[in-house]
N, C-alpha and C positions, 0 to 999 in steps of 0.2 A: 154298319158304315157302308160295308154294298165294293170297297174295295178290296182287292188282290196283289201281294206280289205273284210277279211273273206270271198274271191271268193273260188272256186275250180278248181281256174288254178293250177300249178305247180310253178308260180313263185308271183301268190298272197299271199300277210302276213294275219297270221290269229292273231288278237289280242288279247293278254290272258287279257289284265291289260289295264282299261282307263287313266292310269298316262302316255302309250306312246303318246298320243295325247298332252298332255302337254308339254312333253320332245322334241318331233319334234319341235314343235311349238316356242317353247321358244330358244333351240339350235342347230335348223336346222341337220346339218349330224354328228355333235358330238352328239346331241342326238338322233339319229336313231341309230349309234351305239350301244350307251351305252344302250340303253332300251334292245337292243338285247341282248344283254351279259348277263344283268338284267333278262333275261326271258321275258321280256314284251311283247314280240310277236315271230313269226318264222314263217319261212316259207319254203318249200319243193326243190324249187332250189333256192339258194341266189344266182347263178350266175346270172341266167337267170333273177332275179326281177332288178339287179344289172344294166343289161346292159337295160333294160327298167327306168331307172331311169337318170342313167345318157344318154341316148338319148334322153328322154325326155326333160331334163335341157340344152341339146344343142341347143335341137331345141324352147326353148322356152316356156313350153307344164307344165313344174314343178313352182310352186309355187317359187316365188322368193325370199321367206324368208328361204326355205330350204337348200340355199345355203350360209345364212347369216353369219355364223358361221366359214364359209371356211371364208371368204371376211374378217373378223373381223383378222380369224388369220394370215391370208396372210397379213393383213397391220399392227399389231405386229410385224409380223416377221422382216419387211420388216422397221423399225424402231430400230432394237435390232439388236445384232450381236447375234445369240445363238449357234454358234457355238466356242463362243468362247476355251482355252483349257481346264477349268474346265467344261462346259457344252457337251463339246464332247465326255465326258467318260458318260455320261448317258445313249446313246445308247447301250453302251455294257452293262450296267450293268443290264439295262431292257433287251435284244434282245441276242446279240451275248456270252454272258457267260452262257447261261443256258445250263442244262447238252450236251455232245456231243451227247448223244447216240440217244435223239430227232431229230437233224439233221442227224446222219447216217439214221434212223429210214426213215425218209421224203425224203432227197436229192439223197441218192442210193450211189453207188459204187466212185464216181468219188468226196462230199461233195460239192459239186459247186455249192453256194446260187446266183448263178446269170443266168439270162435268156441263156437256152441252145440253138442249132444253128440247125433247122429240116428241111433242104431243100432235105434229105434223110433218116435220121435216124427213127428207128426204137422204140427204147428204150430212158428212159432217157439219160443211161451211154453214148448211142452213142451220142446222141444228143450235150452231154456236152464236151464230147474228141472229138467233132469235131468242135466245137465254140473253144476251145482250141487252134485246129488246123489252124484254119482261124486266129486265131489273130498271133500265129507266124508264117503264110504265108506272113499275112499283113504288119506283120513287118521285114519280109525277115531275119528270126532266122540262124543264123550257129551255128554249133559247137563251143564251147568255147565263145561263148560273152556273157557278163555281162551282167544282164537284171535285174533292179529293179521293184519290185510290190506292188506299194503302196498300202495297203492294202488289205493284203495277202490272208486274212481270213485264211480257215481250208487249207491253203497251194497247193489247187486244182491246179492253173495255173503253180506253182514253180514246181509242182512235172512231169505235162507235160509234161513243158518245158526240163528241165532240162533231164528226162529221155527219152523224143523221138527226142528233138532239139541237146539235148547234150551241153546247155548252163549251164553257173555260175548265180544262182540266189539270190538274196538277196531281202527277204520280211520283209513287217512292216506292223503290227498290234496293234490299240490300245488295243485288247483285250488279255491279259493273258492266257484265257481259250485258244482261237484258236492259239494261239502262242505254247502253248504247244504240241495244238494235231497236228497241221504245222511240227512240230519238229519231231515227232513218223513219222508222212504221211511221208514225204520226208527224212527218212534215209537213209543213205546209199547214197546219191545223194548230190550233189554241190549247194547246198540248205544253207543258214543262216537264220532265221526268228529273229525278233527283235521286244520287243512293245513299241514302239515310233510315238510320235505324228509326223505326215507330216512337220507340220514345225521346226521339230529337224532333220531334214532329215542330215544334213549337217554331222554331229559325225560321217557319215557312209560313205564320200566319201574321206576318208582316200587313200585309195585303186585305188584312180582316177573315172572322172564320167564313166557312163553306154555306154552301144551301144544302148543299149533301152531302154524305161520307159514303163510300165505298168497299168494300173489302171480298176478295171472291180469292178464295182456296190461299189465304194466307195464313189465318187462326190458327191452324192446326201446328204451327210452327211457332207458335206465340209459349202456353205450356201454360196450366193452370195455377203457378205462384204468379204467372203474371198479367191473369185474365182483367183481373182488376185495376191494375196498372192501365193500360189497354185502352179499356173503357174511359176510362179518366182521359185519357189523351182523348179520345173519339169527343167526349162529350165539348173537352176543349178546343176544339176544331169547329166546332158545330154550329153555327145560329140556334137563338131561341126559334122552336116550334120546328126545327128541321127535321127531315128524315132520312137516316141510314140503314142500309143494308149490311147486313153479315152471311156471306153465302160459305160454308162450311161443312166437311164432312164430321160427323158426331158419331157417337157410341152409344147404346141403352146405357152400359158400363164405363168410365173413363178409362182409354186403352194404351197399351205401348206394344207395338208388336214388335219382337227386337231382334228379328230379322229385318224387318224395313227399318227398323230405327237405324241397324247398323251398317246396310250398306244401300239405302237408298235414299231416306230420308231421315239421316244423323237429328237425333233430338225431338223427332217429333212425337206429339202428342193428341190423340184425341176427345175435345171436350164430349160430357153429358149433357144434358138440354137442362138439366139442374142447377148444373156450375156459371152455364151462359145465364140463368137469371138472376143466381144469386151475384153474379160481376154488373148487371146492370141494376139491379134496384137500387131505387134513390135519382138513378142520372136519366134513363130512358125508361119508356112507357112502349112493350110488346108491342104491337099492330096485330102482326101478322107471323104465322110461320106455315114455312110450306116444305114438306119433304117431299122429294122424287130421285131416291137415291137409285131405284131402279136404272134411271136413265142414265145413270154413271156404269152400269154395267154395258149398256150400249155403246160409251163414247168409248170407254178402255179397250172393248172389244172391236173399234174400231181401229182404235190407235194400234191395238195388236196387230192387226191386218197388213196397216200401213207399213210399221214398224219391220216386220217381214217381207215386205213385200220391197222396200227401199234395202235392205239389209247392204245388197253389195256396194249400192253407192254412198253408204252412209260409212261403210267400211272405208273406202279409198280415202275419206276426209282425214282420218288419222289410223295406220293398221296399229301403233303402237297402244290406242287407247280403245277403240274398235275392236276387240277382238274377240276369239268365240268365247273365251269368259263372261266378256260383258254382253254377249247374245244373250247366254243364257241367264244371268243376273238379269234383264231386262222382261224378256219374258217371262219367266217366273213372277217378277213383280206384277207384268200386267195381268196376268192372268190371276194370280191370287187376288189381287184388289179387284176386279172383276166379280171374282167368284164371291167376294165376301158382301158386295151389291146386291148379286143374283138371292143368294141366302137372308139378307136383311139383316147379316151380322151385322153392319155397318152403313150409316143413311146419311143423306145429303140434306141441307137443311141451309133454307135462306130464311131471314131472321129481320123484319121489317120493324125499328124503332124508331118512337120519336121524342124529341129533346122537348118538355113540358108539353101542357095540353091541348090535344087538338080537338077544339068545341063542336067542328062540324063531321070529328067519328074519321073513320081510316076504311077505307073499301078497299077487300083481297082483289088482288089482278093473278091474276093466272092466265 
């Protein structure tokens, strides 16, 4: 595995406290976490020890109790429905409500918490208005069509859309907070944002379904009893012959890592590229799939930057919820989820279908 306690590499842990050797021990990568958080140890690049640990565990190389803890919570999971509709507001109320000025602070000009597109860009901002751009290429956007986006978040994709496609967009969010600041983002523009669970989608097709459906870095919060579910709602949204995007982080494996499940992103889950077709067969027809999970290493490793780099003024916003706890909880996240890009544990995947048959064939846009 290439790591050291108390070495003098850069991405060896120096151990403060002998209670993390217990903590590993007993709950594998929920307790490497939490000792971290705890203070119980640190180390100088947590990227870098990140992607030496989990290559290691690929390859064999990592003790295989360290993993036990994943393993335990993956077959919970995978026994429970958690995402059901009262469990699905957890995530927001941990993650997606907390103050905006945090995420302007980290994500930049464009608020877009989902992996940006760097087959040229320079900056974040670019990087993200042009993954923007690739998905209503992908989805052949005109002037005037209806585009729903399930889960709008801070309104990033609606406000794109709508001012450089010149489309009618109507988003949903469970979160309140981003519902709000969605609302200010997209003024003045053909924008509605709504907070409503995915499967109340119905209330809102008053108006007739979509030309297109939407969906970027929401799925993963959905949970595989209710993939199917899901899709059904999508397909009911949808015009004959439309096309939608699912832009999503995947597993080779379906995974729960339960360190993030429990203190960053309560409930979450991620699909296999198996489980996405067996949820669409019958309703949608593949097009296209394109991975560039790499590029999520770059945007997190961005956002870490930032994230550090704003640290004091993001602290003033509240010291009571700000604090070095949550430094370190934060980093830690960004950096693991980084590292497990870097390694190709974990890939990014937009997911181009369409609602019955398109006779004239479906052309990749990259």
């Amino acid at each position: 595995m290439g790591v050291a306690t108390n070495g003098r590499r850069p991405w060896d842990i120096a151990v403060h406290d002998e209670r993390f050797y217990r903590q590993v021990l007993m709950h594998g990568t929920l307790g490497l976490g939490e000792s971290y958080v705890n203070g119980l140890w640190n180390c100088e690049d947590l990227q870098a020890f990140f992607v030496r640990v989990i290559s290691g565990r690929q390859e064999g190389k990592v003790p295989r109790w360290l993993g036990l803890a994943s393993r335990m919570a993956g077959s919970l999971a995978g026994a429970l429905n958690r995402q059901t509709r009262t469990r699905a507001t957890r995530v927001v109320e941990v993650h997606y409500d907390l103050n905006p000025h945090l995420f302007e602070a980290m994500l930049g000009q464009t608020m877009a918490y989902t992996c940006a597109y760097w087959p040229s860009a320079e900056t974040i901002d670019d990087a993200q208005r042009d993954k923007f751009d690739l998905i209503c290429r992908k989805l052949r956007l005109k002037p005037g069509d209806r585009v729903l986006d399930i889960g709008c978040g801070f309104g990033s994709f609606a406000r794109f859309a709508a001012g450089e496609y010149g489309c009618e967009v109507v988003g949903v969010t469970l979160s309140p907070a981003q519902a709000e600041y969605a609302r200010r983002f997209c003024a003045n523009l053909p924008v509605r944002v709504h907070v409503c669970d995915y499967r109340d989608l119905h209330v809102y097709l008053g108006e007739g379904r979509f030309d297109s459906v939407v969906s970027v870095g929401m799925f993963e919060a959905v949970g595989r009893r209710n993939f199917r579910t899901y899709m059904e709602v999508v397909h009911r949204a949808l015009k004959d012959r439309g096309l939608w995007l699912l832009h999503t982080i995947g597993a080779d494996e379906w995974a729960v890592e339960p360190w993030l499940a429990r203190h960053i992103f309560p409930n979450g889950e991620l699909p296999e590229l198996g489980q996405i077709d067996g949820a669409v067969r019958g309703l949608f027809n593949i097009e296209d799939l394109h991975n560039f999970g790499t590029d999520y290493a770059r945007t997190l490793a961005v956002w870490d930057e930032r994230f550090r780099a704003h640290w004091s003024d993001i602290r003033r916003l509240d010291v009571s919820v700000f604090t070095d706890r949550f430094f370190r909880t934060w980093t830690y996240y960004l950096a693991c989820c980084a590292a497990s890009f870097r390694s190709r544990n974990i890939q990014l995947w937009q997911v181009v279908m369409s609602k019955g048959c398109l006779s004239e064939g479906y052309r990749s846009v990259r």
